[in-house]
C-alpha positions, 0 to 999 in steps of 0.5 A: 266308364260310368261312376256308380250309381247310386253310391254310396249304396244300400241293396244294390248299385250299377255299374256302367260302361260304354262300348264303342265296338262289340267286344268282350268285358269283365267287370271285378270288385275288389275290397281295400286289400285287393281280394276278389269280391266278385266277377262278372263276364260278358260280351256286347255289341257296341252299346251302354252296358249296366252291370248290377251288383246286389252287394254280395260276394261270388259264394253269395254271401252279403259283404260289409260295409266299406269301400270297394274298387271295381275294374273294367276290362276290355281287349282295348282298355281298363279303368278303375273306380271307388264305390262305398256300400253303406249297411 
């Protein structure tokens, strides 16, 4: 898995990963105290996969500033990352 980028962000950032067979993903962010932001779902052949996140929660509304964790997971492995949103 890939840091962010760009991070700290503004508008929007992207989240990347590697997959190295066809498998399912699920990417969430988190806020400091644990609660879902947002959920985003797929599956993809073995490849570089770009998530982006327009910082905005699942209901649409815009979030605030801070830090935010998100987490992939895949059947084979999990990892987790930082990320700031700056308004």
């Amino acid at each position: 898995m890939l840091q962010n980028y760009p991070n700290p962000f503004n508008a929007g950032t992207v989240i990347s990963f590697n997959l190295k067979d066809a498998t399912e993903w699920k990417v969430t962010i988190y806020n400091v105290m644990g609660q879902v932001v947002r959920t985003f779902e797929g599956a993809d052949d073995a490849a570089s996969v770009r998530v982006p996140w327009d910082g905005r929660d699942r209901d649409g509304s815009t979030v605030a500033s801070g830090v935010y964790f998100y987490r992939v997971i895949t059947p084979k492995w999990n990892a987790t990352r930082k990320m700031t949103l700056v308004r």
